[in-house]
N, C-alpha and C positions, 0 to 999 in steps of 0.2 A: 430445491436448488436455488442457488444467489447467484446473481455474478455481480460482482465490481470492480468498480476502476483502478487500474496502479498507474504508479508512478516509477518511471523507473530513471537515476538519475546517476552518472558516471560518478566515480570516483578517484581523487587527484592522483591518490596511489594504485588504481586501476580495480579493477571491477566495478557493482554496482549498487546504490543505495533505493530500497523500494518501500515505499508508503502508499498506504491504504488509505481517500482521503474522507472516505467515509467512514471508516473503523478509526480515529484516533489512538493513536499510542501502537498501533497495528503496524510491523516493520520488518522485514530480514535485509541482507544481504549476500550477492553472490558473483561469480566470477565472469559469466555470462548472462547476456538477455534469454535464453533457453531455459538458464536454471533460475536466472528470476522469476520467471512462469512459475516452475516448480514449486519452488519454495516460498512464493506468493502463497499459493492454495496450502501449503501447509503452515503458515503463520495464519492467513484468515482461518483457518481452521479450528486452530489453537484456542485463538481469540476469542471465537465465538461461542469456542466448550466454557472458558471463562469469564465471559459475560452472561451465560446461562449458570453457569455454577454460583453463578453472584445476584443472580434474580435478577441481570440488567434484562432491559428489554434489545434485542441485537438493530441496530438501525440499520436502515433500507437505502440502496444509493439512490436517491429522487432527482439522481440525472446526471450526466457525464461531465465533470469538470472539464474546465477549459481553460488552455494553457494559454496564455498572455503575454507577451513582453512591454514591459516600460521601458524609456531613455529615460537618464537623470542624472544633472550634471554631481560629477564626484570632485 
């Protein structure tokens, strides 16, 4: 068993966009925070039969991102 972090982040035309920020290129989206859960674990899922299908080695999250905000003038 793994667990790692998502990201889960609205979208203009509604629902939600989810990345994985330890798995790069690892992504779904969905209409709900409920089914982003879902569909998290079955995108990391995916992912990880193809980065073993591929001899990657699958990387480890070595600790929980942290979300940040900047100001800066536009």
């Amino acid at each position: 068993m793994r667990t790692y972090t998502i990201v889960v982040e609205p979208e203009e035309g509604g629902g939600f966009f989810v990345t994985v920020p330890a798995l790069p290129g690892c992504f779904t989206r969905a209409a709900t925070v409920e089914q982003c859960q879902e569909r998290a674990v079955e995108a990391i899922e995916v992912h990880i039969a193809g980065l073993r299908a591929d001899g990657v080695p699958v990387p480890e999250e070595i600790g929980q991102p942290q979300l940040l905000a900047v100001t800066v003038a536009a």
